[in-house]
Backbone as CSV, one residue per row, in Angstrom:
resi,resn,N_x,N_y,N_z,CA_x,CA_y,CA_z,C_x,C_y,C_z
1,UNK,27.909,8.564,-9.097,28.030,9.177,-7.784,27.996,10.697,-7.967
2,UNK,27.224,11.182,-7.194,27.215,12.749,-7.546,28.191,13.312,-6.746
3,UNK,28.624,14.775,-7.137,29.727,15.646,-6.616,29.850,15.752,-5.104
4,UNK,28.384,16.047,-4.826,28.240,15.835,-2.794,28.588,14.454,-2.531
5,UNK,27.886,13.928,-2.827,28.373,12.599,-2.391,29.668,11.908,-2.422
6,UNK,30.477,12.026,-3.851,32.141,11.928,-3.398,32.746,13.162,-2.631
7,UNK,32.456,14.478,-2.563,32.798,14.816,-1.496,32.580,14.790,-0.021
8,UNK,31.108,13.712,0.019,31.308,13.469,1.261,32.052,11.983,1.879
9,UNK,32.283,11.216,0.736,33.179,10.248,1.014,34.347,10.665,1.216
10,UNK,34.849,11.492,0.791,36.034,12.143,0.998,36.555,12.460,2.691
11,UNK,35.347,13.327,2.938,35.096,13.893,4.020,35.270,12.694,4.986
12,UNK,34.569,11.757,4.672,34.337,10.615,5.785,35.964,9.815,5.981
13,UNK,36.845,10.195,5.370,38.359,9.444,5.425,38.738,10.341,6.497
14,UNK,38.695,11.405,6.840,39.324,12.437,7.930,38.497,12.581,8.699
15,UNK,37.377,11.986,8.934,35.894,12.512,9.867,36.525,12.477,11.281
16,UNK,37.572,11.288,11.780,37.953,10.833,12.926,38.762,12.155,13.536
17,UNK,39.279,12.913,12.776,40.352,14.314,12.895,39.366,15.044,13.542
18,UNK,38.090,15.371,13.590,37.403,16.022,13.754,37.344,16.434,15.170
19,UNK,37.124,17.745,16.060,37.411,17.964,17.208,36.270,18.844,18.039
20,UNK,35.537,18.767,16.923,34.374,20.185,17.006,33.311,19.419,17.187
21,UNK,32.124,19.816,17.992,30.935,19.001,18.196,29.963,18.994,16.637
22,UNK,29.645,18.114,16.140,28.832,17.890,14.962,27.580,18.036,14.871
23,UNK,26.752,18.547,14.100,25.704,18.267,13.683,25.009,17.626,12.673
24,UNK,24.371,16.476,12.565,24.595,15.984,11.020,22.978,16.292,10.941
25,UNK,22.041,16.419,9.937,20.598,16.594,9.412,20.327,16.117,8.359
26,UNK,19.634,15.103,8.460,19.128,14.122,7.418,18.050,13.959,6.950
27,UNK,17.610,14.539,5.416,16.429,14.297,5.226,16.114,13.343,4.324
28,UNK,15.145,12.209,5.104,15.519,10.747,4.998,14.940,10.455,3.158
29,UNK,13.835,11.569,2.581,13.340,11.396,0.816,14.948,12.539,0.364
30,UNK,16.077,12.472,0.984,17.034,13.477,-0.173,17.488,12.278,-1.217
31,UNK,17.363,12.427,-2.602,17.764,12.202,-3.387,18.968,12.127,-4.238
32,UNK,19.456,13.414,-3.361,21.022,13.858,-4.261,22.030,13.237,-3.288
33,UNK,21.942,12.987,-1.957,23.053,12.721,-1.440,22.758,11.317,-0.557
34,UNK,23.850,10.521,-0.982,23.876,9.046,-1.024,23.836,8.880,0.814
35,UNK,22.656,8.000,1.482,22.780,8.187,3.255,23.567,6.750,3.300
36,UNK,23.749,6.110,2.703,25.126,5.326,3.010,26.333,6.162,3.420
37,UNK,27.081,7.025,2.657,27.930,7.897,2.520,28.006,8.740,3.936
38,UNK,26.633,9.331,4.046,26.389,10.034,5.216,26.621,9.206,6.483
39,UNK,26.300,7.993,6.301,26.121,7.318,7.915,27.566,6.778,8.224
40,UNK,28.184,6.347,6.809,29.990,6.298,7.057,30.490,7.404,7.751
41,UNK,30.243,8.971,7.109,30.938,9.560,7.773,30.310,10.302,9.085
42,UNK,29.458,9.892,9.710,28.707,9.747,11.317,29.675,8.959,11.737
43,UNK,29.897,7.788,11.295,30.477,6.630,12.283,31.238,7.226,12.671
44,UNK,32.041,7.836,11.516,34.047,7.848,12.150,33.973,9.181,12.735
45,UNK,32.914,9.584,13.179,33.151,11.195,14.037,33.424,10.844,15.354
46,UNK,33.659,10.793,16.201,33.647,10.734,17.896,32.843,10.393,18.321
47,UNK,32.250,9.520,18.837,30.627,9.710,19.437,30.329,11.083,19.853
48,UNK,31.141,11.302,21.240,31.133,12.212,22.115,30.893,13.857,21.270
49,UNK,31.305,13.688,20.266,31.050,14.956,19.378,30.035,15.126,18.231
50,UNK,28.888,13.754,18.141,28.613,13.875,16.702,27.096,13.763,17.372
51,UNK,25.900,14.001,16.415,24.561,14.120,16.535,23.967,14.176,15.290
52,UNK,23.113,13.251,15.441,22.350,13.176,13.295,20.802,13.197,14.075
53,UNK,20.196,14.324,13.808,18.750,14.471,13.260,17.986,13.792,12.245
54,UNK,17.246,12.386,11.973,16.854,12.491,10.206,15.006,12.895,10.890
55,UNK,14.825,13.315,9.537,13.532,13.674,8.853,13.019,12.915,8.158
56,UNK,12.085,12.413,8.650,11.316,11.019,7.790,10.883,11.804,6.548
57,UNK,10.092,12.662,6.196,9.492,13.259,4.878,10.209,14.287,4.250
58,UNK,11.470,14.911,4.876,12.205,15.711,4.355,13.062,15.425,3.409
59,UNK,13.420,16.646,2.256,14.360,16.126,0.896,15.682,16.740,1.166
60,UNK,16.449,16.999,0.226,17.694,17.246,0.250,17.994,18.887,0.951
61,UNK,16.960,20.140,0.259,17.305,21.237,1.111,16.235,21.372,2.422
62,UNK,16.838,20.756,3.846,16.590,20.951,4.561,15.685,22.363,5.069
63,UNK,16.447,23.266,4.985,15.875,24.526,5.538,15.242,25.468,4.382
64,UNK,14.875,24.715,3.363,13.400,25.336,2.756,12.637,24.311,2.375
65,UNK,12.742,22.821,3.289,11.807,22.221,3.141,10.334,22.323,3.689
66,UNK,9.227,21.639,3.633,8.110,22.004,4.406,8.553,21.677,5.644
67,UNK,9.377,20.724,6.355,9.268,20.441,7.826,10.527,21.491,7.873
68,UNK,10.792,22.657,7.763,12.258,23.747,8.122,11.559,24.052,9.433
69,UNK,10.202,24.349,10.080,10.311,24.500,11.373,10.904,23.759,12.424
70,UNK,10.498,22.191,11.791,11.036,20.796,12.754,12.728,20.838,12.803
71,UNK,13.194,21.373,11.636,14.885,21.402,11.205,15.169,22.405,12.592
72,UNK,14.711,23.826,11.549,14.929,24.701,13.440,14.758,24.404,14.440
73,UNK,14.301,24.010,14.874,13.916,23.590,16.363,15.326,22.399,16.467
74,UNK,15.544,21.637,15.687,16.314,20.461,16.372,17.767,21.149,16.430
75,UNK,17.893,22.723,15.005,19.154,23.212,15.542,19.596,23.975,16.933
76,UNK,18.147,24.400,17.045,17.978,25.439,17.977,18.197,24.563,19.004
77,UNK,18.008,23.316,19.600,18.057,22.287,20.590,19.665,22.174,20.949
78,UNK,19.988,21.619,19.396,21.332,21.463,19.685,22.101,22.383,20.337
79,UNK,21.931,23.552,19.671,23.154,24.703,20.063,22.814,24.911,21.484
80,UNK,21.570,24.714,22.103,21.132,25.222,23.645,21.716,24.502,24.280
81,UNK,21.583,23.317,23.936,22.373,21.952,24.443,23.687,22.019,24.843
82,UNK,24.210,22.492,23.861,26.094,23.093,23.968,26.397,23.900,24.648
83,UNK,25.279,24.947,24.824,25.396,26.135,25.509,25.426,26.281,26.543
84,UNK,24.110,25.446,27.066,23.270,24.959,28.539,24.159,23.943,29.268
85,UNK,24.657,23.452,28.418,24.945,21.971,28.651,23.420,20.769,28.779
């Protein structure tokens, strides 16, 4: 298990504490970080607060991958979203 990945199991035991609206970004070829792990700790977020983007051809660093325009845009969505409502 790599270091992200038990720290994101970690993460996923307190995910439910969480109070802040989420963003999760998934790039569905990442290698280093286990999307089992990831989708545990989606579940236990709130609905009402949580949001996962995945990227079918994207790898582990999102925002210097080739699709980082598609990444921007879905952050840029989100935050308008929050903003705008």
């Amino acid at each position: 298990m790599s270091r992200l990945t038990l720290q994101l199991w970690h993460a996923s035991r307190q995910a439910n504490a969480l109070v802040m609206p989420t963003l999760m970004l998934l790039g569905e070829e990442d290698r280093v970080t286990d999307h089992r792990v990831t989708y545990q700790l989606y579940q236990k977020i709130n609905p009402g607060l949580r949001h996962m983007v995945e990227f079918p051809t994207a790898f582990h660093d999102l925002l210097h991958d080739p699709m980082h325009p598609q990444v921007f845009a879905a952050m840029r969505h989100w935050v308008e979203h929050r903003i705008h409502g």
